[in-house]
C-alpha positions as CSV (number, residue, x, y, z in Angstrom):
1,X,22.8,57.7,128.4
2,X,22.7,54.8,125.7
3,X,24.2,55.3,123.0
4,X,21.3,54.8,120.5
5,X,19.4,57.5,122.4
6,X,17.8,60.6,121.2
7,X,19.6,63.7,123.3
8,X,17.9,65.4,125.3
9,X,15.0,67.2,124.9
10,X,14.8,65.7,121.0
11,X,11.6,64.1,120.3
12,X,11.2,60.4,120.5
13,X,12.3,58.3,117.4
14,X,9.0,57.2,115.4
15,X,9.2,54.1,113.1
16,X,8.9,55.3,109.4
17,X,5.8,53.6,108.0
18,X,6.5,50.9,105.1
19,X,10.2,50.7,106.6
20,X,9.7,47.0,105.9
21,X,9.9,47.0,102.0
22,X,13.9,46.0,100.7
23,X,15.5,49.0,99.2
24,X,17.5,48.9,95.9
25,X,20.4,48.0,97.4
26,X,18.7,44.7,98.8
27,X,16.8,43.7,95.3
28,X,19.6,41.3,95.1
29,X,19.0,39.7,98.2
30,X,15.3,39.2,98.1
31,X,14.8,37.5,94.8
32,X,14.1,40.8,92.7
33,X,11.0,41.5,94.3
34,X,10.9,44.9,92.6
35,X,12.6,44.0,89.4
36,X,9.1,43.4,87.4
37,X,5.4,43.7,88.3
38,X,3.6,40.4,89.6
39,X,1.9,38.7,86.4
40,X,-2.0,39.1,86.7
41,X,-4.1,36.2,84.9
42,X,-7.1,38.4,84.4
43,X,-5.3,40.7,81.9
44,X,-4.5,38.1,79.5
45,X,-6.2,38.4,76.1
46,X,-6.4,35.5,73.8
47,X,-4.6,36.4,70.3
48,X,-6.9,37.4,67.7
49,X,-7.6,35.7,64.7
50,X,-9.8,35.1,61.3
51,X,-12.4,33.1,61.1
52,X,-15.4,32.1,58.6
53,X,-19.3,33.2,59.8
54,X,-21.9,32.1,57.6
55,X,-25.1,34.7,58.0
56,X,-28.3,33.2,56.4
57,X,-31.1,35.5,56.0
58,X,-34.2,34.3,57.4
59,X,-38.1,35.8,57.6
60,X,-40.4,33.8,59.9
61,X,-38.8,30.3,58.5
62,X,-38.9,31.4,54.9
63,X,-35.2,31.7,53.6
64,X,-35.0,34.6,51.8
65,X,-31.6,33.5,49.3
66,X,-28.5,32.0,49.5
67,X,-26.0,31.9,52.2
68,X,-23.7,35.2,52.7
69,X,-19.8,34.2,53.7
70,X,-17.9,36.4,55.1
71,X,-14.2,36.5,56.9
72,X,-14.0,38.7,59.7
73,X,-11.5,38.8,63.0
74,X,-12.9,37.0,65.9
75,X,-12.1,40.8,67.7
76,X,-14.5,42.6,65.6
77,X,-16.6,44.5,67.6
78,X,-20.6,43.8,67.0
79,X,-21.3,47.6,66.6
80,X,-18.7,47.5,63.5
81,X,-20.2,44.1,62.2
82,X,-23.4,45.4,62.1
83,X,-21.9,48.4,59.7
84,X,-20.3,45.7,57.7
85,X,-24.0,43.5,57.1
86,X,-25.2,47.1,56.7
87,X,-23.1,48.3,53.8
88,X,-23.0,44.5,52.0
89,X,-26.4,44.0,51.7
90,X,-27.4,47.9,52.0
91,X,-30.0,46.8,55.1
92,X,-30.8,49.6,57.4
93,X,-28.8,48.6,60.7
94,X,-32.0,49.0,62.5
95,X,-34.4,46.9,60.5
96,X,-32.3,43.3,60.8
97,X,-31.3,41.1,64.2
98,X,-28.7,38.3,64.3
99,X,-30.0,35.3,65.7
100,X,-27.3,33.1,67.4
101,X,-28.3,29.8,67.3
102,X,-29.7,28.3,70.0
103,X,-31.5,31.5,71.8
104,X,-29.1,34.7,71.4
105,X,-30.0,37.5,69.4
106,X,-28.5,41.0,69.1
107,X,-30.2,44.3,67.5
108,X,-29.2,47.8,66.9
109,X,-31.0,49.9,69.3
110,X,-30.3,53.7,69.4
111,X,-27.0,53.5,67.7
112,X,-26.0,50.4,70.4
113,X,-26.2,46.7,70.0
114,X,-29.1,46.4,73.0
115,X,-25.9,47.8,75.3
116,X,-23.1,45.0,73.7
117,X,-22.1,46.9,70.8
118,X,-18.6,47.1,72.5
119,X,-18.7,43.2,72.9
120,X,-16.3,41.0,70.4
121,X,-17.4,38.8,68.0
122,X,-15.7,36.0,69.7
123,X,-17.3,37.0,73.5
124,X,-21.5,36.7,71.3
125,X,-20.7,33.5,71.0
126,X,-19.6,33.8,66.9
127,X,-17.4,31.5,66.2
128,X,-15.9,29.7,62.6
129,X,-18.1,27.9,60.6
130,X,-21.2,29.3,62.7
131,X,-24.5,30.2,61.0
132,X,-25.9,32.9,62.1
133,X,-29.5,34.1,61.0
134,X,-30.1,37.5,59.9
135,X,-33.8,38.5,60.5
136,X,-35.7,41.4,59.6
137,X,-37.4,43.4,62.6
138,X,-41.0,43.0,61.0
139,X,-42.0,40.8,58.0
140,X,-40.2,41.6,54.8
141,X,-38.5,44.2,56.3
142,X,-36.1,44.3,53.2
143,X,-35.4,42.3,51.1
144,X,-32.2,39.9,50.5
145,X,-32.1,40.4,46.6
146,X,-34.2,42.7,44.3
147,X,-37.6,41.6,43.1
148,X,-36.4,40.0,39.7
149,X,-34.5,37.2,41.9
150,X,-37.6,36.0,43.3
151,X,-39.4,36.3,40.2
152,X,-36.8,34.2,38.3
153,X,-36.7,31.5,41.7
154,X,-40.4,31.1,41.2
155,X,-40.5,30.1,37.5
156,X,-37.8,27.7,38.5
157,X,-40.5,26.2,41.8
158,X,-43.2,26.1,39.0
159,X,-41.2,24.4,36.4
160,X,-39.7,21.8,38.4
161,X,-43.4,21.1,39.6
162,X,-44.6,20.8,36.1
163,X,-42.2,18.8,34.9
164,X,-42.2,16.4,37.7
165,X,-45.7,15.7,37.6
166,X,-45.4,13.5,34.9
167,X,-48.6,14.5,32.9
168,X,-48.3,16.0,29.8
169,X,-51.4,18.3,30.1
170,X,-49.8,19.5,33.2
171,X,-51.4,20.4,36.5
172,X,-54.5,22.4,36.9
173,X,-54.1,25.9,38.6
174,X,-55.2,24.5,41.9
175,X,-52.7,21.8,42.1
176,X,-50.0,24.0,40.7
177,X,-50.5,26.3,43.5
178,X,-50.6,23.3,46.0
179,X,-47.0,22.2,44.6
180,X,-45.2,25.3,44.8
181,X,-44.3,27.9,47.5
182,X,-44.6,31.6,46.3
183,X,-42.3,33.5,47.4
184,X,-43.4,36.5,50.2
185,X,-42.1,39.4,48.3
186,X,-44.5,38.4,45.2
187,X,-48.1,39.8,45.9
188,X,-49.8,38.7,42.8
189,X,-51.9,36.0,42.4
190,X,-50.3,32.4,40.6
191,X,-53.0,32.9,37.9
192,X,-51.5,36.5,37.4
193,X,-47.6,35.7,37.9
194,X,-48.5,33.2,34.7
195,X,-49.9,35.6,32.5
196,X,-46.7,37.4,32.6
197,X,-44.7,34.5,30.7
198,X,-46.7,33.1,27.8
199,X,-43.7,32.4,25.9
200,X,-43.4,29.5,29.4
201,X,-46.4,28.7,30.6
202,X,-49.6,27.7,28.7
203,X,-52.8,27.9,30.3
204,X,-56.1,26.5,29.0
205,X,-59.6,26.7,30.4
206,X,-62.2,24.2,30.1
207,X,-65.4,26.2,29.3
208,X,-67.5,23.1,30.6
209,X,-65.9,23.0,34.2
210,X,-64.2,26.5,34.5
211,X,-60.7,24.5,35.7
212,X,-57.6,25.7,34.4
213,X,-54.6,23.4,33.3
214,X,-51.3,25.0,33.0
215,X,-48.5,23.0,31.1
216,X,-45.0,24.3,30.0
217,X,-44.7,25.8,26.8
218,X,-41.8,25.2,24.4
219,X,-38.5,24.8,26.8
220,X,-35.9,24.8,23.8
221,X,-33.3,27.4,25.1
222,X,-34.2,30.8,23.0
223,X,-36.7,30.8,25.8
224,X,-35.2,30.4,28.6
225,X,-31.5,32.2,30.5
226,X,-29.3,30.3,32.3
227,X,-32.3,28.0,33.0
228,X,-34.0,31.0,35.1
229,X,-36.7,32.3,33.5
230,X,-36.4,35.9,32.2
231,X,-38.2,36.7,28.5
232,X,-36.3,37.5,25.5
233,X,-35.8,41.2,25.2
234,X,-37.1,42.4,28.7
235,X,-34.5,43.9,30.9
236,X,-34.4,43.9,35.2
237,X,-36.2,46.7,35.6
């Protein structure tokens, strides 16, 4: 009988399954295999960090107002930045898209961001110094500032236009119109936007031809605020 035989009747010795792997008492030996877990490239996360995003709010190539900066962290998730544009600019989250520049765009869609809401701001493809347009869903689907903005931007269009025209009658209504850009929010007519500032704009009408001629009216500064026009003694309503 050998000596490393089993005794008799004993079952045969079976080899114990993962017998191979070094054993505390051999870490030493083998380099520490089991002293720390193998480092896996695919966990690592890039640090975090601030940057600047520039949102421009845009309606079918019309731009709606100035610029909107804001600092946010390049982890932000686009769910949470879409509650931040929200509660700035008190915009339905459902009613704008951000439009990525060249061809990305990202909506809120059943309280998701069209299934990326988990997605960082730095994985869409925002990144420092990026403008990004905000858009509404449907034409003048809000509204980047209140009604008294755009009323105040276009008696700055028409002024500019009368006073670079370089007649001192001024320009008829048809010209006028052809010089400036109204903005979409205001529905009335250039004849009736005029009529609500006398005290800026004159208009005269030749009885012989029917043409109206619009000129400024006195631009001394009791008549004007902050060089937008708002009249004396009427409030933002």
């Amino acid at each position: 009988v050998f000596p490393d035989s089993p005794p008799p009747g004993a079952a045969p010795c079976q080899p114990v399954l993962g017998s191979t792997r070094p054993t505390s008492g051999a870490r030493g030996g083998w380099a520490g295999a089991e002293s720390s877990p193998p480092h896996r490239l695919d966990t690592f996360a890039p640090p975090s960090m601030s940057i600047l995003l520039t949102f421009r709010p845009v309606d079918r190539e019309w731009v709606m107002g100035d610029d909107m900066i804001i600092d946010v962290d390049n982890g932000l998730r686009l769910d949470s930045l879409f509650k931040v544009l929200s509660d700035k600019k008190r915009i339905p989250k459902s009613r704008f898209k951000l439009h990525v520049p060249p061809d990305r765009f990202y909506a809120w869609e059943n309280g998701k961001v069209g299934g990326k809401a988990d997605w960082t701001v730095r994985r869409a493809g925002f990144y420092s110094k990026s403008i990004i347009k905000i858009e509404p869903i449907f034409p003048l689907a809000w509204l980047w500032h209140d009604l008294d903005w755009y009323e105040a931007s276009y008696i700055e269009i028409i002024r500019a236009a009368l006073e670079g025209c370089g007649e001192a009658r001024g320009l008829s209504l048809q010209e006028l119109a052809a010089a400036t850009e109204k903005p979409p929010p205001l529905r009335c007519t250039l004849r009736a936007f005029l009529r609500k500032w006398p005290d800026k704009f004159h208009m005269e009408t030749n009885m012989n031809s029917g043409t109206i001629t619009v000129a400024l009216n006195d631009m001394g500064q009791g008549n004007w605020v902050n060089g937008l026009g708002r009249p004396v003694g009427l409030s933002s309503v």
